[in-house]
KEDO-17588 format. One record per residue (C-alpha): residue in one letter; x, y, z. Coordinates in Angstrom, 3 decimals. Layout:
<recs>
<a; <X; Y; Z>>,
...
</recs>
This chain:
<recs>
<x; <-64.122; 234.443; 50.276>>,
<x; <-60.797; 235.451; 49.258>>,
<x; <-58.499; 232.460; 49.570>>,
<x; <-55.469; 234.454; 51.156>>,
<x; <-58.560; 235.461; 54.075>>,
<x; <-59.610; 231.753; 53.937>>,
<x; <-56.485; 229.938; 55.223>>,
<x; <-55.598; 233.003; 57.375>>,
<x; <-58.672; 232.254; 59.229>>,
<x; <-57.993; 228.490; 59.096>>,
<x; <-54.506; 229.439; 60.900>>,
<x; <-56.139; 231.486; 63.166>>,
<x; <-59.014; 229.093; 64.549>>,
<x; <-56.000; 226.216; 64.689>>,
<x; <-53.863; 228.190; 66.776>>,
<x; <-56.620; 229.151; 69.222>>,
<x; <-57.630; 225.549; 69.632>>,
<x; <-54.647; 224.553; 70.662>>,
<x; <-54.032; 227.587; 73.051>>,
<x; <-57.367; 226.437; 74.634>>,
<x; <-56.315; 223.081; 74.606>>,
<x; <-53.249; 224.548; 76.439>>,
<x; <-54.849; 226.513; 79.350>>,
<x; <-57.835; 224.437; 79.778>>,
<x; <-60.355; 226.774; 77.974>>,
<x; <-62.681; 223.815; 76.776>>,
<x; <-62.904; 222.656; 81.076>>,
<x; <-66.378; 224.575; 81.607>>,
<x; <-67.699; 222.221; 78.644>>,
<x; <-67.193; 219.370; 81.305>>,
<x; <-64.058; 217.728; 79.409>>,
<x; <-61.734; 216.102; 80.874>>,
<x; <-57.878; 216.563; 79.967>>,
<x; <-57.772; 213.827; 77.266>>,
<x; <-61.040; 214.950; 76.526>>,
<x; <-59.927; 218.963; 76.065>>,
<x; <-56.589; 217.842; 74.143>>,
<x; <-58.511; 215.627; 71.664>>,
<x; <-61.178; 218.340; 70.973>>,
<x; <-58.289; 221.149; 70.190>>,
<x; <-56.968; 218.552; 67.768>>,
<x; <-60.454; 217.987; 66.010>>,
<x; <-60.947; 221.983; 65.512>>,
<x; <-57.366; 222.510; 64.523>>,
<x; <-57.823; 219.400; 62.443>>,
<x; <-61.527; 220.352; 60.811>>,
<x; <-59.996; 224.466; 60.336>>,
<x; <-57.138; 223.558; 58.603>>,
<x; <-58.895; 221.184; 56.365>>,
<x; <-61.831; 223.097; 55.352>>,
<x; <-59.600; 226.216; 54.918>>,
<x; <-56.663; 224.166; 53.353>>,
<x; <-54.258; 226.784; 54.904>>,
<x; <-51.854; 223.750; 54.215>>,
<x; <-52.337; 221.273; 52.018>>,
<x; <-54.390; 218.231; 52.991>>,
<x; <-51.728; 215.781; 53.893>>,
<x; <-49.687; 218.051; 56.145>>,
<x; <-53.027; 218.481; 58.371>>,
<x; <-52.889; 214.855; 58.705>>,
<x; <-49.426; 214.615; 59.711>>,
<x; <-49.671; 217.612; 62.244>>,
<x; <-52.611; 214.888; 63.586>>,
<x; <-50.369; 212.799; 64.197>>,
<x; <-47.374; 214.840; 65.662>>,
<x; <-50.158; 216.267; 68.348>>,
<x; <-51.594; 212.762; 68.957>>,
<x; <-48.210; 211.730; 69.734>>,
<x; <-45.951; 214.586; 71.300>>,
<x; <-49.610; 215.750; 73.477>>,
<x; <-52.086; 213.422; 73.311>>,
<x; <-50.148; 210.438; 74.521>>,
<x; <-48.515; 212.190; 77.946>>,
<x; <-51.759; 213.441; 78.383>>,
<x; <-53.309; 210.168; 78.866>>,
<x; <-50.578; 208.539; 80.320>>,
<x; <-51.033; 211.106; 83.333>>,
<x; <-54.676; 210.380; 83.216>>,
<x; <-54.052; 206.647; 83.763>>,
<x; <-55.636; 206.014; 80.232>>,
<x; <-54.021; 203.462; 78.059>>,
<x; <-51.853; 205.432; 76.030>>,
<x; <-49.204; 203.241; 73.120>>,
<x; <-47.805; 205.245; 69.925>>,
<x; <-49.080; 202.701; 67.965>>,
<x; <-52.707; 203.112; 68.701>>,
<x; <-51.995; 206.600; 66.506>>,
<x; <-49.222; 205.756; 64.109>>,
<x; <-50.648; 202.322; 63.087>>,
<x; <-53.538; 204.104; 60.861>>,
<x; <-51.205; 205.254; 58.414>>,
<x; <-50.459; 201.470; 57.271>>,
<x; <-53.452; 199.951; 58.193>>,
<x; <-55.650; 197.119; 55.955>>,
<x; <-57.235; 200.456; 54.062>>,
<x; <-54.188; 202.344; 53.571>>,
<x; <-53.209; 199.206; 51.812>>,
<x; <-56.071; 198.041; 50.063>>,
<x; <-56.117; 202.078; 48.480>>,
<x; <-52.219; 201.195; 47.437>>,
<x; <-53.299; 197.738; 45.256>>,
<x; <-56.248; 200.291; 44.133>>,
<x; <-53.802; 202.873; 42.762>>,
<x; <-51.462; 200.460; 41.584>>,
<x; <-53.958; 198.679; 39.477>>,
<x; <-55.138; 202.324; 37.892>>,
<x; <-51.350; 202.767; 37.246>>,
<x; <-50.639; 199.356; 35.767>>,
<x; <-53.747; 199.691; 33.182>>,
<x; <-53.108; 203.310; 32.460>>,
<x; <-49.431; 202.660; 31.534>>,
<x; <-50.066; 199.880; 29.282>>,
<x; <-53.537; 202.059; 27.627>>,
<x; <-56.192; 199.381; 28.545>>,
<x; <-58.443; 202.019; 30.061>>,
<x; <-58.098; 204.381; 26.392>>,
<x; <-58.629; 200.816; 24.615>>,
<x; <-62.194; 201.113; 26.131>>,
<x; <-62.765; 204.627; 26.220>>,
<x; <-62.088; 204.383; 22.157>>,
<x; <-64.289; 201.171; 21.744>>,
<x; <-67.336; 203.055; 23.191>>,
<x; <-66.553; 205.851; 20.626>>,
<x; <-66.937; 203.818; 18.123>>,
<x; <-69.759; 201.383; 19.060>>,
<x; <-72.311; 204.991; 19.087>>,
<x; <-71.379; 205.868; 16.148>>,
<x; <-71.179; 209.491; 16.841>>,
<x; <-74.996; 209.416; 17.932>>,
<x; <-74.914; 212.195; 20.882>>,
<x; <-77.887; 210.368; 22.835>>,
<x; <-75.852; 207.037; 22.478>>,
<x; <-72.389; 208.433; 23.071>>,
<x; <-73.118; 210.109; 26.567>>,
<x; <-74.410; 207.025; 27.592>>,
<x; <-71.104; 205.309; 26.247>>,
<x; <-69.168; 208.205; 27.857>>,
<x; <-71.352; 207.641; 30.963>>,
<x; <-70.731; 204.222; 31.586>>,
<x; <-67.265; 203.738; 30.723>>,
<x; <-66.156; 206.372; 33.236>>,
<x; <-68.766; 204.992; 35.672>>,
<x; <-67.142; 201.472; 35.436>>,
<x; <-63.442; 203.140; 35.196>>,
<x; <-63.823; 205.334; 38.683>>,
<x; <-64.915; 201.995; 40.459>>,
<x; <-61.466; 200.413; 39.945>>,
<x; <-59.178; 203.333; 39.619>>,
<x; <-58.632; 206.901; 40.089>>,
<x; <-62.173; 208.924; 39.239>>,
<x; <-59.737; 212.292; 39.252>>,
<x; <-57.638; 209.737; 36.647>>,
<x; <-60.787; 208.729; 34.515>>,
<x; <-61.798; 212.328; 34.732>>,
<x; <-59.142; 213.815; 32.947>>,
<x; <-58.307; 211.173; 30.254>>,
<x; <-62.270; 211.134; 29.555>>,
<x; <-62.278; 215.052; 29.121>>,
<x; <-59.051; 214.293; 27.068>>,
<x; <-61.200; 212.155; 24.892>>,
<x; <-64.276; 213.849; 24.916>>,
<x; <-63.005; 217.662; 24.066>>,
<x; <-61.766; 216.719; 20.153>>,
<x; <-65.515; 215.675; 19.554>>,
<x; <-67.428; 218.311; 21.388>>,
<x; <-65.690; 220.716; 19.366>>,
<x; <-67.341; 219.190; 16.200>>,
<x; <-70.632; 220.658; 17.552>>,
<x; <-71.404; 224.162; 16.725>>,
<x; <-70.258; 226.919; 20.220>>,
<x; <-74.295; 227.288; 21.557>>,
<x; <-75.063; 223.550; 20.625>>,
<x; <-76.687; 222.082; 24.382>>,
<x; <-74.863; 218.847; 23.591>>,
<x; <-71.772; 220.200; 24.486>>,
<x; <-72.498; 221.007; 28.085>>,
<x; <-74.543; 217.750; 28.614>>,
<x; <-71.629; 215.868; 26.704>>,
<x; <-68.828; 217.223; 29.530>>,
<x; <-71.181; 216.930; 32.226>>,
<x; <-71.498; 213.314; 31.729>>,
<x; <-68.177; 212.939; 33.008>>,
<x; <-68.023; 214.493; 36.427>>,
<x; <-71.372; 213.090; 37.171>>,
<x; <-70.756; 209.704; 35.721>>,
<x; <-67.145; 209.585; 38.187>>,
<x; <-68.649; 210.518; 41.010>>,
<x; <-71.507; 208.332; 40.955>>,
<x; <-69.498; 205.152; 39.963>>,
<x; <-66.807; 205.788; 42.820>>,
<x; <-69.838; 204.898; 44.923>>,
<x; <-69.551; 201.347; 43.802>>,
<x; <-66.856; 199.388; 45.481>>,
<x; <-64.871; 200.050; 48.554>>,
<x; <-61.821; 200.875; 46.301>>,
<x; <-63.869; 203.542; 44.358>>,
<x; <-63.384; 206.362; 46.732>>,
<x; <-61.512; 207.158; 50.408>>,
<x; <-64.659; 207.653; 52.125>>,
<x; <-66.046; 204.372; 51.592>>,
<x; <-62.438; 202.071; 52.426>>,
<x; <-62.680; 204.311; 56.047>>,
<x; <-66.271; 203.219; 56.782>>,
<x; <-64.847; 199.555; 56.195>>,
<x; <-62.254; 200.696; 58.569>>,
<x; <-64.741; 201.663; 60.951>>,
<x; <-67.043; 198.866; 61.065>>,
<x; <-64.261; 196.583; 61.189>>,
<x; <-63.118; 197.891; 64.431>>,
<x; <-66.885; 197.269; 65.473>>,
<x; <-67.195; 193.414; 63.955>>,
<x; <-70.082; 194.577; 61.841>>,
<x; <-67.281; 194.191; 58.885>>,
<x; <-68.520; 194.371; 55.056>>,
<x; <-67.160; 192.286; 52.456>>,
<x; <-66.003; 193.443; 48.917>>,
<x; <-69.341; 192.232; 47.139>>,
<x; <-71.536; 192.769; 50.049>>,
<x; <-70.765; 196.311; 49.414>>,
<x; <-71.249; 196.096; 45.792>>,
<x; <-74.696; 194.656; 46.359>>,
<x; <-75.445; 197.395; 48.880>>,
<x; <-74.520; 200.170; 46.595>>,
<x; <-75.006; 198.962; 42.823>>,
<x; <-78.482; 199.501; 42.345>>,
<x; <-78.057; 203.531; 43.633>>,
<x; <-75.518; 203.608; 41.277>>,
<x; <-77.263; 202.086; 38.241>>,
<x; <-80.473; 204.255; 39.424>>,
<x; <-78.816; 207.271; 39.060>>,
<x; <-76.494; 206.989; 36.610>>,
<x; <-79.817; 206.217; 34.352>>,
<x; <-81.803; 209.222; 35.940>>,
<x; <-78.354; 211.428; 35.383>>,
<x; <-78.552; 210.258; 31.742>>,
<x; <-81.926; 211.220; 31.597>>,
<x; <-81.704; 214.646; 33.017>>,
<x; <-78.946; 215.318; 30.535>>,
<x; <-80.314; 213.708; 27.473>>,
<x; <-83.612; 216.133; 28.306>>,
<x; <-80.965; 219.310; 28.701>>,
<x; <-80.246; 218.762; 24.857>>,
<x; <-83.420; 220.291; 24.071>>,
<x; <-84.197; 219.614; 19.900>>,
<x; <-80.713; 219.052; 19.249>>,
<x; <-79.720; 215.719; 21.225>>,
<x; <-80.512; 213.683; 17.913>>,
<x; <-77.309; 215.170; 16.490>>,
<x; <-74.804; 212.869; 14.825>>,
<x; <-71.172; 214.085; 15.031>>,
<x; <-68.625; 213.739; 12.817>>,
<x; <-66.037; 211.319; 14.542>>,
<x; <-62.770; 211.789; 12.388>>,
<x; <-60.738; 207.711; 11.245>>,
<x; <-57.898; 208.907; 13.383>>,
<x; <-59.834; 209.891; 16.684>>,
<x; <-61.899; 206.313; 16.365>>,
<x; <-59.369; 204.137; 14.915>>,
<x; <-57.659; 201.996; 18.189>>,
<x; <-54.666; 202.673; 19.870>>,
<x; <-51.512; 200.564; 19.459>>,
<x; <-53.008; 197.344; 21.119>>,
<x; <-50.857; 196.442; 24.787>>,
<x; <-50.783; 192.595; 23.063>>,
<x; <-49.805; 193.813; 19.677>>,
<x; <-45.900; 192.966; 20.528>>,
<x; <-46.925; 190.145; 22.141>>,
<x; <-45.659; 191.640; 24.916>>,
<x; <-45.517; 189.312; 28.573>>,
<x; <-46.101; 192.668; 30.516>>,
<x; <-50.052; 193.220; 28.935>>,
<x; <-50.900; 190.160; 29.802>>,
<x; <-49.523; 189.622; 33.417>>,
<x; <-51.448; 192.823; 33.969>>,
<x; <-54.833; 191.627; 32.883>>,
<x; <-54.002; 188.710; 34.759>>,
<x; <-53.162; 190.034; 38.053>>,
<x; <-55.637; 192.564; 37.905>>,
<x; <-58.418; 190.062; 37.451>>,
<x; <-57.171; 187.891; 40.359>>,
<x; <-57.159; 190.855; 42.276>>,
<x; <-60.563; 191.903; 41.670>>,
<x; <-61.586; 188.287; 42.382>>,
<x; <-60.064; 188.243; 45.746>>,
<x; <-61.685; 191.275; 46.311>>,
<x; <-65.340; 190.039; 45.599>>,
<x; <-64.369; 186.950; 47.359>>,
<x; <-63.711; 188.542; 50.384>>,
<x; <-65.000; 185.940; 53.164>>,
<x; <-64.587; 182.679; 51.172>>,
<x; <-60.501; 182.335; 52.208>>,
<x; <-58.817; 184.294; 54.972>>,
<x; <-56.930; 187.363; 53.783>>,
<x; <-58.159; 190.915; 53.873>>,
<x; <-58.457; 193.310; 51.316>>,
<x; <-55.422; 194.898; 52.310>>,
<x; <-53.703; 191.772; 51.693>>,
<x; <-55.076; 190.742; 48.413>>,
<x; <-53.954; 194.436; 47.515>>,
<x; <-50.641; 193.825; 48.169>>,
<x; <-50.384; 191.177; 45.356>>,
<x; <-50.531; 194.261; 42.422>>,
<x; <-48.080; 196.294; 44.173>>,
<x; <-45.269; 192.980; 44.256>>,
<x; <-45.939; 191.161; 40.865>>,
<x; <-46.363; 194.874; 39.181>>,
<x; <-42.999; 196.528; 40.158>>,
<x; <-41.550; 193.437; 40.767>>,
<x; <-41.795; 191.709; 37.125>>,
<x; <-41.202; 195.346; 35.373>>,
<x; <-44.896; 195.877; 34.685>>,
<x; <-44.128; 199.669; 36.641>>,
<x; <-40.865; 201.049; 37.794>>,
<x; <-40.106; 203.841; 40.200>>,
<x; <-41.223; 206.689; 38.788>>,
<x; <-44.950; 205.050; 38.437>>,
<x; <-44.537; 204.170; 42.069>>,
<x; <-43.431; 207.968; 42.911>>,
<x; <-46.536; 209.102; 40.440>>,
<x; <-48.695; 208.295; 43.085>>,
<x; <-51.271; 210.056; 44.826>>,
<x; <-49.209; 209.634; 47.685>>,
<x; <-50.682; 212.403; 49.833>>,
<x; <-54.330; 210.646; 49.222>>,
<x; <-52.957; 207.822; 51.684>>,
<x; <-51.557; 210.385; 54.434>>,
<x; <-55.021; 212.070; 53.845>>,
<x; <-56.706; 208.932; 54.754>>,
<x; <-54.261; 207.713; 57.393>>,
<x; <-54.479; 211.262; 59.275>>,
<x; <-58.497; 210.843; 59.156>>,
<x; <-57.996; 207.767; 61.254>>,
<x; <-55.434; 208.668; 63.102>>,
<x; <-57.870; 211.285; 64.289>>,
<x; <-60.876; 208.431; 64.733>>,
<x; <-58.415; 206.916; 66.962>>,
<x; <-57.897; 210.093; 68.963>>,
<x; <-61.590; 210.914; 69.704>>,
<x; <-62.158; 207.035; 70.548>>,
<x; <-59.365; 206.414; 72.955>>,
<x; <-60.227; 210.107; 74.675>>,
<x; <-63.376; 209.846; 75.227>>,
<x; <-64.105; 212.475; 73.540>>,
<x; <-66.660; 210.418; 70.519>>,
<x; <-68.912; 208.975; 73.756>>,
<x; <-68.826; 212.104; 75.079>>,
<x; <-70.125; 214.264; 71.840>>,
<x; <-72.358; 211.662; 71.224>>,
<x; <-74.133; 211.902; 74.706>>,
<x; <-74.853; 215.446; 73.952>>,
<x; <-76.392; 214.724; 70.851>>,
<x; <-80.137; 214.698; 70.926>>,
<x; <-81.004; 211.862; 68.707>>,
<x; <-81.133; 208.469; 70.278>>,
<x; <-84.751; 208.811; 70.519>>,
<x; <-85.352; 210.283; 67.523>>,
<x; <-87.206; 208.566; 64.752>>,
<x; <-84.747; 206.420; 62.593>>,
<x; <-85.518; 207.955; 59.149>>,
<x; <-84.590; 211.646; 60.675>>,
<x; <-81.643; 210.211; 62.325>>,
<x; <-79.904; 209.335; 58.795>>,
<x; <-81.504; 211.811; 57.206>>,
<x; <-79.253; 214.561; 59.385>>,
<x; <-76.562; 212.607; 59.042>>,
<x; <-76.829; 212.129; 55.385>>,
<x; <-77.343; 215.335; 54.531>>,
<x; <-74.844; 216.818; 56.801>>,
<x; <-72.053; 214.721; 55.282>>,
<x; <-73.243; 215.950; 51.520>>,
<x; <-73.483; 219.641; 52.799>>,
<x; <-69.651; 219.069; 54.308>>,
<x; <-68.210; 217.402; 51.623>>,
<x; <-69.815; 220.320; 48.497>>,
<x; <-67.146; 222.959; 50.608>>,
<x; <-64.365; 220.445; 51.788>>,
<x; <-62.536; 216.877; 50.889>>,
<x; <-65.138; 213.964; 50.934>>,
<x; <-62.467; 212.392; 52.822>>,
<x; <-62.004; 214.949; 55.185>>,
<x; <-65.678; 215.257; 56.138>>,
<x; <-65.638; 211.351; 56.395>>,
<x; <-63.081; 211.202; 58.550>>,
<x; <-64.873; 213.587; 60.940>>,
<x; <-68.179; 212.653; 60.971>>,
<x; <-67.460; 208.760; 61.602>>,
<x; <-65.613; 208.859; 64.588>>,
<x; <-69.010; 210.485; 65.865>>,
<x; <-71.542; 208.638; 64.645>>,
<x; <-70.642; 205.396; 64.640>>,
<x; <-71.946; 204.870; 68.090>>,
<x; <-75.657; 206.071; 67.921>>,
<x; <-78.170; 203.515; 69.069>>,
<x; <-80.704; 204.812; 66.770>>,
<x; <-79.083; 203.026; 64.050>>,
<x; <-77.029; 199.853; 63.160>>,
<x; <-73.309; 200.898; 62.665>>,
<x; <-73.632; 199.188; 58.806>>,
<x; <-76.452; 201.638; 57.385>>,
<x; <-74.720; 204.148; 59.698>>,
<x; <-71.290; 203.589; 57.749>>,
<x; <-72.855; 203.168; 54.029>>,
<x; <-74.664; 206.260; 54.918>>,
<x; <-72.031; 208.844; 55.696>>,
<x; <-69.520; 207.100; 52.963>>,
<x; <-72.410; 207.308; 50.121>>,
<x; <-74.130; 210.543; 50.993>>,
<x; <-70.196; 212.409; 51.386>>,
<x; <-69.844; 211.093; 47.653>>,
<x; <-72.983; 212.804; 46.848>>,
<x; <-71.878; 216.070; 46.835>>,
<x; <-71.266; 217.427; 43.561>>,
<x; <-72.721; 220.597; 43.426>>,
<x; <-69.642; 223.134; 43.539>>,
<x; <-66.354; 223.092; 40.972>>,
<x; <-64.499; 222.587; 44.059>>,
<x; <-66.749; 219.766; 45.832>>,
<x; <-64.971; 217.059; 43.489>>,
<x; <-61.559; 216.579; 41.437>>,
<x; <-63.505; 215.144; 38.762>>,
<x; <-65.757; 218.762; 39.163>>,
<x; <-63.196; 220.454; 38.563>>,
<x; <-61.608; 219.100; 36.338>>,
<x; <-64.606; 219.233; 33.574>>,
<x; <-64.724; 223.079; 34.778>>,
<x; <-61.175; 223.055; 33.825>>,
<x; <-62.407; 222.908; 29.865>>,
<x; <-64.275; 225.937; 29.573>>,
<x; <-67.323; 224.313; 28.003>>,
<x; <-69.511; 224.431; 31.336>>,
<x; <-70.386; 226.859; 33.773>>,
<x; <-70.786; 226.750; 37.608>>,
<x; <-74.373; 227.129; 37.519>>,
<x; <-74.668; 224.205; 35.259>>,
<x; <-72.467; 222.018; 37.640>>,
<x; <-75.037; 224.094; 40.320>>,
<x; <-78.288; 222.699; 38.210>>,
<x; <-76.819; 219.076; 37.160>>,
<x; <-74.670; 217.997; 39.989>>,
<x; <-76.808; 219.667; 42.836>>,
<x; <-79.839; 217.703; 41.000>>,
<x; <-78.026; 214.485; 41.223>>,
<x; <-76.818; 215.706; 45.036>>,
<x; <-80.612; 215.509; 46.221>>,
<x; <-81.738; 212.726; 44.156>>,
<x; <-79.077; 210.501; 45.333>>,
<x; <-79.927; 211.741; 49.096>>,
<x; <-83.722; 210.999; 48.483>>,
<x; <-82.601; 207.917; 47.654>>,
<x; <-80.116; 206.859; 49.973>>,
<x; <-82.771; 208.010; 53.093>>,
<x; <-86.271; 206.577; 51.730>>,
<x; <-84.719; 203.286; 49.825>>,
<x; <-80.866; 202.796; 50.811>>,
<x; <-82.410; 201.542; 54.403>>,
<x; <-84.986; 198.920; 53.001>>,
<x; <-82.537; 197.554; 50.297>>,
<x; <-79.884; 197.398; 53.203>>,
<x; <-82.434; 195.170; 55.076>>,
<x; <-83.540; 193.078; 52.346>>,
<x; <-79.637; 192.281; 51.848>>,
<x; <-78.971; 191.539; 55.499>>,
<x; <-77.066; 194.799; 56.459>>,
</recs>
């Protein structure tokens, strides 16, 4: 579909959910008025995001402007508990913060080249072997998307990877398998820690509200060994695609081996007080549970030792993804919206699948958020579908949670379903039908996965 057609039909369906929302159109669906206001915002809010007839953030800000200047009065009539800060409070909430220390530890390491310090060490360590170096290439940007940016890691690993691919002849099959690596790779390693990606720091969100809360690790351990499994399995797949020619050996040139500049080769303060801070942070993190501040809180310590000792200045601070948060905050705002209408209990009443057998339960749900999240944000589809399944009896809200989080990073069959997609589309060297083959491969392993094992591992763990 053309885009101009695409957001002019995104326009269209917002505007006639809120006239309906207006003059009581959604009544013969047996709403009440909370129930009709909060469902015009949902449509409006789900149109304009999978259209993006405006970009993402402004969605999530006209959330909020309609939760407040509608929603609120609405309830208030209604005799319904209605407080601004039930709706504003998501946009600084423990998540919004614990995404902040996130980006501000992918700033502080980018700035002072500790991620290209690693990305280079790999490089040399294979020796040039192709088998060996998408593994290398593999890992590194697994390991890199679970702490910072995987749109970030993306593009410095293309960055990286594009001098050497181009020392393989045009039609060799390492080349594709070589790029691939990297969008698979970041994908699948955001699925690793509740910093790694949005969707997963909202189902936190979510089961915190419902005291089923998991901890840092405790996610770790629930999500690791998918990650491992398929990052081994991806490696596979792609190791197979190069056909006779994955024993090549390319040519890596001194100059694109040789280190960088090393961050401690002044002797600079700054390296080390990042290494520093960034390891306390992680520890705090994966010690969530063992002393008494949130992840949110522990986040905060980046953001005030970082800009406040010089480590980053202002324009780092301005640098970032800034519309991410808003993203996220609107997504909640909008969980908050459905909850305190009525609306969630109410859609989830009509659902027919509280009697249904558990596997099928998370099986529609799990592939319903990697079918939303191939055509629209994986943040946007996780903000939609939580709200609404978080309060099926079939299931335990923590599978529930991991389930819609993991299975909305799944999707990777599309150039638009990821950043990191489309950025490796971005060089040229791959195709959509390859990112069609490769990443809609890894899309239904990692669902096969996530519905026949994710459940018993969860179990075993005590989730």
């Amino acid at each position: 579909m053309h885009p101009t057609l695409r957001r002019s039909i995104g326009l269209a369906i917002a505007a006639l959910s809120v006239f309906a929302g207006l003059t009581g159109l959604f009544a013969p669906l047996g709403l009440d008025a909370p129930e009709q206001v909060a469902l015009a915002i949902l449509i409006l809010a789900a149109a304009l995001w999978i259209s993006e007839a405006v970009p993402l953030f402004v969605t999530s800000l006209a959330i909020l402007l309609l939760a407040l200047v509608w929603l609120v009065p609405v309830l208030a009539d209604a005799d319904m508990p209605a407080n601004n800060a039930d709706y504003t409070a998501p946009f600084f909430s423990d998540v919004i913060l614990l995404f902040l220390g996130g980006f501000t530890l992918s700033a502080a390491l980018r700035k002072h080249r500790f991620d290209e310090q690693l990305a280079k060490a790999v490089l040399r360590a294979t020796g040039g072997e192709l088998p060996k170096l998408i593994a290398g290439v593999m890992g590194v940007t697994a390991v890199l998307s679970m702490w910072i940016s995987n749109t970030a890691t993306a593009a410095m690993m293309l960055a990286l990877c594009l001098p050497l691919v181009r020392h393989l002849p045009d039609h060799h099959t390492g080349r594709r398998s070589l790029i691939l690596a990297i969008p698979l790779a970041a994908n699948i390693g955001g699925i690793g820690t509740p910093i790694g990606t949005p969707p997963n720091a909202i189902a936190i969100r979510y089961l915190q509200e419902r005291g089923e809360s998991i901890d840092f690790f405790t996610w770790m351990l629930a999500s690791m060994p998918a990650v491992l499994a398929m990052l081994v399995l991806a490696w596979i797949g792609l190791f197979l695609a190069a056909g006779k020619q994955r024993g090549h050996v390319l040519e890596i040139s001194p100059e694109e081996a040789a280190p960088s500049a090393s961050p401690f080769a002044e002797r600079a303060w700054r390296p080390i007080l990042v290494i520093v801070v960034t390891a306390c942070t992680v520890l705090g993190w994966v010690t969530d549970g063992l002393h008494p501040f949130t992840p949110g809180t522990v986040a905060l310590l980046p953001v005030v030792v970082f800009f406040g000792a010089g480590a980053l200045d202002t324009g780092d601070l301005r640098a970032m993804a800034w519309d991410v948060l808003l993203l996220m905050g609107g997504g909640l705002c909008l969980g908050e919206i459905m909850q305190r209408s009525g609306l969630a209990a109410t859609m989830l009443d009509a659902l027919p699948l509280d009697n249904a057998p558990t596997i099928a339960v998370l099986a529609a749900i799990a592939v319903t958020a990697c079918l939303m999240s191939t055509f629209m944000s994986n943040t946007a589809s996780a903000t939609l579908l939580l709200p609404l399944v978080m309060g099926l009896s079939a299931l335990d809200p923590s599978p529930l949670a991991l389930s819609v989080a993991i299975a909305c990073s799944l999707a990777m069959a599309l150039p638009i379903s990821t950043p990191p997609n489309a950025i490796a589309f971005s060089s040229g060297e791959i195709r959509a039908k390859d990112l069609l083959l490769f990443g809609g491969a890894a899309s239904i392993i990692g669902l096969a996965l996530l519905i026949t094992l994710g459940p018993w591992w969860w179990s075993v763990i005590g989730l």
